[in-house]
mmCIF file as gemmi writes it, N, C-alpha and C atoms, coordinates in Angstrom:
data_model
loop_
_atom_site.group_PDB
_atom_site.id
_atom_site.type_symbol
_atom_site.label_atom_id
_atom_site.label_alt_id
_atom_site.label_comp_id
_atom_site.label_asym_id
_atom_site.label_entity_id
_atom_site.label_seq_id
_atom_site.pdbx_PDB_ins_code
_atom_site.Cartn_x
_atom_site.Cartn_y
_atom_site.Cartn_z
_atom_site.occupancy
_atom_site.B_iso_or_equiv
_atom_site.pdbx_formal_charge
_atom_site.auth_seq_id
_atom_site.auth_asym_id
_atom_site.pdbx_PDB_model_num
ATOM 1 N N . UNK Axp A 1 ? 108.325 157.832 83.695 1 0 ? 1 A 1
ATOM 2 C CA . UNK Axp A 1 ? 107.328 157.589 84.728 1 0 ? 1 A 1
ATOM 3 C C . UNK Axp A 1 ? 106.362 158.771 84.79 1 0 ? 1 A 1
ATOM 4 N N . UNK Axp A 2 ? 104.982 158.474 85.173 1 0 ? 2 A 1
ATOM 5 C CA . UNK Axp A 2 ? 104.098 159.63 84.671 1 0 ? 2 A 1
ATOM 6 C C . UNK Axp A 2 ? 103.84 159.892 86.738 1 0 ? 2 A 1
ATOM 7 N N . UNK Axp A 3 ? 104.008 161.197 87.116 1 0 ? 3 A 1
ATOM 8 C CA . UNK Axp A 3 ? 103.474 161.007 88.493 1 0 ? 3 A 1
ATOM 9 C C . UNK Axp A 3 ? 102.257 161.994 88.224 1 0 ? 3 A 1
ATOM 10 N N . UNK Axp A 4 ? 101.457 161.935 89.862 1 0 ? 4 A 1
ATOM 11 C CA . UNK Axp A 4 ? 100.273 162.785 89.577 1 0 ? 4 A 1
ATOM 12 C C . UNK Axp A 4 ? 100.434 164.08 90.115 1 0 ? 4 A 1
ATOM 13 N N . UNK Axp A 5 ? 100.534 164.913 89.294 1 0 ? 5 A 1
ATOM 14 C CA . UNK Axp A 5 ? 100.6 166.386 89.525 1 0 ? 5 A 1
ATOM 15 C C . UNK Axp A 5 ? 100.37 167.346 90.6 1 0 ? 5 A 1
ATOM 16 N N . UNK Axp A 6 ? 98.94 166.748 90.975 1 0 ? 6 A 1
ATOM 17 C CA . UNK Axp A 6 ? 97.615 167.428 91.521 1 0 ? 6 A 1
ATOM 18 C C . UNK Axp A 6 ? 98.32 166.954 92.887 1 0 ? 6 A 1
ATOM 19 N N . UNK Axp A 7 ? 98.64 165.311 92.927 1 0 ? 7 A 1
ATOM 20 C CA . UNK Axp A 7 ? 99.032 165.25 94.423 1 0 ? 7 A 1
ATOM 21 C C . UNK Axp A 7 ? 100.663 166.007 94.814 1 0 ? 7 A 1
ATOM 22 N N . UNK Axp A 8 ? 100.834 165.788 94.341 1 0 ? 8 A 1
ATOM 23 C CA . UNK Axp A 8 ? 102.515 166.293 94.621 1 0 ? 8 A 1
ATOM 24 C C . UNK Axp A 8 ? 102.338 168.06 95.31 1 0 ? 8 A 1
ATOM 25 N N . UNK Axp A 9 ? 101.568 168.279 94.352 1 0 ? 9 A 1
ATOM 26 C CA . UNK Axp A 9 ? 100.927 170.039 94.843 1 0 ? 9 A 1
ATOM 27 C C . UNK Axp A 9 ? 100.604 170.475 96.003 1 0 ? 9 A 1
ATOM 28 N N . UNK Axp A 10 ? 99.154 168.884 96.119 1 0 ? 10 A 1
ATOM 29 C CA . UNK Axp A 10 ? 98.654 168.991 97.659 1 0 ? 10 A 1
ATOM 30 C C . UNK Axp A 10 ? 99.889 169.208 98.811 1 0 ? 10 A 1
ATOM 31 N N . UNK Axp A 11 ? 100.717 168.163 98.606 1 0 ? 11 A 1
ATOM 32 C CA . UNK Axp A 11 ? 101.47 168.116 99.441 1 0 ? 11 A 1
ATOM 33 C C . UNK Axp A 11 ? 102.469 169.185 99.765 1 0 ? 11 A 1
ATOM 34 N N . UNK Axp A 12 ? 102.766 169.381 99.045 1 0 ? 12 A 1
ATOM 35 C CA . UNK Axp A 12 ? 103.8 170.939 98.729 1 0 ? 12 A 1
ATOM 36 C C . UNK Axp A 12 ? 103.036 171.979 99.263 1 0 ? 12 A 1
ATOM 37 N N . UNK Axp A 13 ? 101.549 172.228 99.305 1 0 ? 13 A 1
ATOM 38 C CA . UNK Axp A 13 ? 100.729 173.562 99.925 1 0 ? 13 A 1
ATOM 39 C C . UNK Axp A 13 ? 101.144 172.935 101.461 1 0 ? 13 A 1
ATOM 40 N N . UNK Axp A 14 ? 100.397 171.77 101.547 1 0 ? 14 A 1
ATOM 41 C CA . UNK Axp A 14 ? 100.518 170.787 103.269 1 0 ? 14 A 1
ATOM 42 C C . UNK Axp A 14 ? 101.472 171.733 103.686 1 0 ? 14 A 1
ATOM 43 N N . UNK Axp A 15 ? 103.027 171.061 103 1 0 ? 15 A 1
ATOM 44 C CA . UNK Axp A 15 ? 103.721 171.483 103.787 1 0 ? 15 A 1
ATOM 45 C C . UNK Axp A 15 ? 104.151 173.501 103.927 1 0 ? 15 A 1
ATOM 46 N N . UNK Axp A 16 ? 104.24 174.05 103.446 1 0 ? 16 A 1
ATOM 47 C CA . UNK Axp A 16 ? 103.933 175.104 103.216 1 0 ? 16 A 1
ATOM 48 C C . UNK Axp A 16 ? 102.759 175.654 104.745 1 0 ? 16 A 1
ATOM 49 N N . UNK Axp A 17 ? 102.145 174.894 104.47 1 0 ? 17 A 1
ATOM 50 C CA . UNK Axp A 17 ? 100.704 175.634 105.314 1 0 ? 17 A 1
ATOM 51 C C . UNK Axp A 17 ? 100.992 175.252 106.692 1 0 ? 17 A 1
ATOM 52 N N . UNK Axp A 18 ? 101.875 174.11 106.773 1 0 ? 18 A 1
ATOM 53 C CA . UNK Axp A 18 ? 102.44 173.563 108.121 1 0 ? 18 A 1
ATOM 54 C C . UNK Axp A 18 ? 103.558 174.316 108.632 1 0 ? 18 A 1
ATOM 55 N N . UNK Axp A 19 ? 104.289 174.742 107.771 1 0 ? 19 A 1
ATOM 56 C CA . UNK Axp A 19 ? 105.318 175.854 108.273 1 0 ? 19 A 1
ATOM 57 C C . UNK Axp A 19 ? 105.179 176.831 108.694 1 0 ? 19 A 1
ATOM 58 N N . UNK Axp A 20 ? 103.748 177.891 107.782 1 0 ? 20 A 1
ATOM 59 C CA . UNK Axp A 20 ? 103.249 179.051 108.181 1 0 ? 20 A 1
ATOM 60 C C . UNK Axp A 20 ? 102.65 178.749 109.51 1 0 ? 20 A 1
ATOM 61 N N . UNK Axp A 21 ? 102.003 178.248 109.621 1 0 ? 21 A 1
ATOM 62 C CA . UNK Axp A 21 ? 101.165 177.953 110.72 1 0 ? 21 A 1
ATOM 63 C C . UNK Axp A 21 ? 102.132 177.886 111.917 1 0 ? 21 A 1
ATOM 64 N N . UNK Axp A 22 ? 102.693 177.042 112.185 1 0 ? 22 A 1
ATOM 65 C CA . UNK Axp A 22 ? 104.025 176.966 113.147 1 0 ? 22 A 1
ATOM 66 C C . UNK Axp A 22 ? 104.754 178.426 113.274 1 0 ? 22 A 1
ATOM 67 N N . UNK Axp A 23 ? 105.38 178.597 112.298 1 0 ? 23 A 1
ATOM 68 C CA . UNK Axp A 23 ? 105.645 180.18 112.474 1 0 ? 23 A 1
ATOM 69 C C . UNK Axp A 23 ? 105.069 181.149 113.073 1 0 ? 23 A 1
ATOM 70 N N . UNK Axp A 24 ? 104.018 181.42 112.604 1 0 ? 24 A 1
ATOM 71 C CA . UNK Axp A 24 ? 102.691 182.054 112.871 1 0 ? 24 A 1
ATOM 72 C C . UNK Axp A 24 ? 102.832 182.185 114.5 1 0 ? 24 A 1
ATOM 73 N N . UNK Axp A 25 ? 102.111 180.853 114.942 1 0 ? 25 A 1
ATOM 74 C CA . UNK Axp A 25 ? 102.091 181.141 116.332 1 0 ? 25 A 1
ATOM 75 C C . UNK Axp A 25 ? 103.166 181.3 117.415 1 0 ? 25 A 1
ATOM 76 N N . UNK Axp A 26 ? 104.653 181.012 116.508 1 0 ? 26 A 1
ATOM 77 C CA . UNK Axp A 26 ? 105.831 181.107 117.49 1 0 ? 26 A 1
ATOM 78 C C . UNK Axp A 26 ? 105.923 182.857 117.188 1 0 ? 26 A 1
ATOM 79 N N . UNK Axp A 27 ? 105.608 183.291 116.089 1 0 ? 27 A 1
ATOM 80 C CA . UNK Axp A 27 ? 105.625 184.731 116.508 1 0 ? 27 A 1
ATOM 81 C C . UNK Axp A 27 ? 104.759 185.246 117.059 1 0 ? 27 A 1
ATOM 82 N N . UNK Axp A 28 ? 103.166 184.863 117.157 1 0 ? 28 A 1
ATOM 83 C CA . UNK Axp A 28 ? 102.402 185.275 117.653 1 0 ? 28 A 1
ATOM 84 C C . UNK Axp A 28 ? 102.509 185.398 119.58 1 0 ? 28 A 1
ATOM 85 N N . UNK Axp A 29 ? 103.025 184.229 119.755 1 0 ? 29 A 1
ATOM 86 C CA . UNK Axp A 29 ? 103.59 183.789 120.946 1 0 ? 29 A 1
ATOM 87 C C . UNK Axp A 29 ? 104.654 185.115 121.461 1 0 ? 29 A 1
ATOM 88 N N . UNK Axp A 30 ? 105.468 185.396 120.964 1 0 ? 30 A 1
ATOM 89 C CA . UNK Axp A 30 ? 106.728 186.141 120.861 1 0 ? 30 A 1
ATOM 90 C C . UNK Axp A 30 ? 106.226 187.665 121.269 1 0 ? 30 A 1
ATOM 91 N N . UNK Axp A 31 ? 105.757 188.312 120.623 1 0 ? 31 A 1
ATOM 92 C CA . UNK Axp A 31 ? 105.183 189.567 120.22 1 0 ? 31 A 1
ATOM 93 C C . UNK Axp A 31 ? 103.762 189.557 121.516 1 0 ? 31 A 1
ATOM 94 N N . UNK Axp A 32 ? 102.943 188.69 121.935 1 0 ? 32 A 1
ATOM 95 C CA . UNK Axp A 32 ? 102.379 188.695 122.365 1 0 ? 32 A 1
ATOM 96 C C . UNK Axp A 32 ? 102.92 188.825 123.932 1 0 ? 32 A 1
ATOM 97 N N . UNK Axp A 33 ? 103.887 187.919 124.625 1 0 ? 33 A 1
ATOM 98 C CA . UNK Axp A 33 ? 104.97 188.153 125.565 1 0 ? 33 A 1
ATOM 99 C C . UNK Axp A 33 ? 105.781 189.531 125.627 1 0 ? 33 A 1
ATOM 100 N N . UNK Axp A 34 ? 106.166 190.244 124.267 1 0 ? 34 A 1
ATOM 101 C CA . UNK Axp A 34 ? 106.958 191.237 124.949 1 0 ? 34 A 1
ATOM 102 C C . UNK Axp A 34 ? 106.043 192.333 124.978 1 0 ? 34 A 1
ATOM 103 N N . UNK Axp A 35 ? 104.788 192.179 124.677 1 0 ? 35 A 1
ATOM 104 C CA . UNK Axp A 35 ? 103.925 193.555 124.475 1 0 ? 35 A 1
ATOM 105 C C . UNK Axp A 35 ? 103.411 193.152 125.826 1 0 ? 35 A 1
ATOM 106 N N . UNK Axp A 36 ? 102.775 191.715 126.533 1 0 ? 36 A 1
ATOM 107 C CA . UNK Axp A 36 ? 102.672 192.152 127.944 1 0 ? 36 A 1
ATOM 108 C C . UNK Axp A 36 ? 103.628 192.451 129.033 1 0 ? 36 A 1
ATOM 109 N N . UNK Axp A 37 ? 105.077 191.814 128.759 1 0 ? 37 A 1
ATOM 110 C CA . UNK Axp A 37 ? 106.254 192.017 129.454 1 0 ? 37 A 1
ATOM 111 C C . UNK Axp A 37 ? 106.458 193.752 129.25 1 0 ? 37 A 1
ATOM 112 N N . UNK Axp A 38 ? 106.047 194.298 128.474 1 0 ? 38 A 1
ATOM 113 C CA . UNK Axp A 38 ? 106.366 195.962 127.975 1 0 ? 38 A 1
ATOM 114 C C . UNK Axp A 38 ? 107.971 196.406 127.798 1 0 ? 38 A 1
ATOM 115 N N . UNK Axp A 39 ? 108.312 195.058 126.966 1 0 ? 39 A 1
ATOM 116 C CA . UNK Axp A 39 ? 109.669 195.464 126.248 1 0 ? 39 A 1
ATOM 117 C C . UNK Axp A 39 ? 109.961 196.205 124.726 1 0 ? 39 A 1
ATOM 118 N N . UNK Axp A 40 ? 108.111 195.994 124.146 1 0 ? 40 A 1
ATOM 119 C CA . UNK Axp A 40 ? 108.037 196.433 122.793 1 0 ? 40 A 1
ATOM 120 C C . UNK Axp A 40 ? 107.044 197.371 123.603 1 0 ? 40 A 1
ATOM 121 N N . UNK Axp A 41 ? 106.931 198.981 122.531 1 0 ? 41 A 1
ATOM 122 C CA . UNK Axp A 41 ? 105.799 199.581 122.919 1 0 ? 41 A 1
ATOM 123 C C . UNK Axp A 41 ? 104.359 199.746 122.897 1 0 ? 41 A 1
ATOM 124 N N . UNK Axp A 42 ? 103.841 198.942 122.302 1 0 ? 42 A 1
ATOM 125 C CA . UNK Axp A 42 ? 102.402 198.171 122.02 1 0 ? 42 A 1
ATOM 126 C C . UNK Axp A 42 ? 101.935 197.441 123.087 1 0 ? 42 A 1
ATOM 127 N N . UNK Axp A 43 ? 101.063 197.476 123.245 1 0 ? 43 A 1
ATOM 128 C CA . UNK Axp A 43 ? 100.237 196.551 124.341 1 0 ? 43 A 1
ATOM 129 C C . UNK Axp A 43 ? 98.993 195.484 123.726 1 0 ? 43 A 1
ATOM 130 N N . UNK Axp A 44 ? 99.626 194.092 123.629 1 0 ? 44 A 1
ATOM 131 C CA . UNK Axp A 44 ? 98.955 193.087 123.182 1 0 ? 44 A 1
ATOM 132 C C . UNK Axp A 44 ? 97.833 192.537 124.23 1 0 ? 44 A 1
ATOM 133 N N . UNK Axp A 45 ? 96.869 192.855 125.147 1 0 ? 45 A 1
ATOM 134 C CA . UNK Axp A 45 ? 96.223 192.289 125.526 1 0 ? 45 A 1
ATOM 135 C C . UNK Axp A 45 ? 95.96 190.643 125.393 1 0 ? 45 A 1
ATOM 136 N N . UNK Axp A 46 ? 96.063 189.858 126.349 1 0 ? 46 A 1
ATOM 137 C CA . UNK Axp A 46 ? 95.866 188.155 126.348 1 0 ? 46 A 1
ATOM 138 C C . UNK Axp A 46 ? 94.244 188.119 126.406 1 0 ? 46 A 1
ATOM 139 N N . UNK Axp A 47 ? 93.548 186.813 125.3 1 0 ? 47 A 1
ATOM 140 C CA . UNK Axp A 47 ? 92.064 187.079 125.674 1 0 ? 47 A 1
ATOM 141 C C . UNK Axp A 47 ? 91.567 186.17 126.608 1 0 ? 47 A 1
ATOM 142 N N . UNK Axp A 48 ? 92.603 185.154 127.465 1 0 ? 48 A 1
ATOM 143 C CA . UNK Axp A 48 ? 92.21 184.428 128.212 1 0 ? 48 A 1
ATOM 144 C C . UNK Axp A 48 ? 93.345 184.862 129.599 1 0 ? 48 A 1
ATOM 145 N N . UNK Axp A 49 ? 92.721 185.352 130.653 1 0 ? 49 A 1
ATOM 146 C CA . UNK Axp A 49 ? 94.11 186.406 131.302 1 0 ? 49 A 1
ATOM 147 C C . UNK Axp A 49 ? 94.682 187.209 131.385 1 0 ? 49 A 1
């Protein structure tokens, strides 16, 4: 069976790019909370609040 390459790829970045992304903002989320909570020593400023 011949499949198509090119799509199988797309999909494989998709998902890939769907994981980072998700990740991304659950850490962004994370890090962003304990730097205003001041449990880490950095101070993340919120740009809405």
């Amino acid at each position: 069976m011949v499949f198509n390459k090119k799509g199988q790829l797309g999909m494989i970045e998709f998902k890939f790019f769907i994981y980072g992304m998700i990740m991304g903002v659950i850490v962004g989320l994370v890090l962003t909370y304990l730097g205003t909570a001041e449990i880490i020593p950095f101070h993340m400023p919120l740009v809405c609040g």
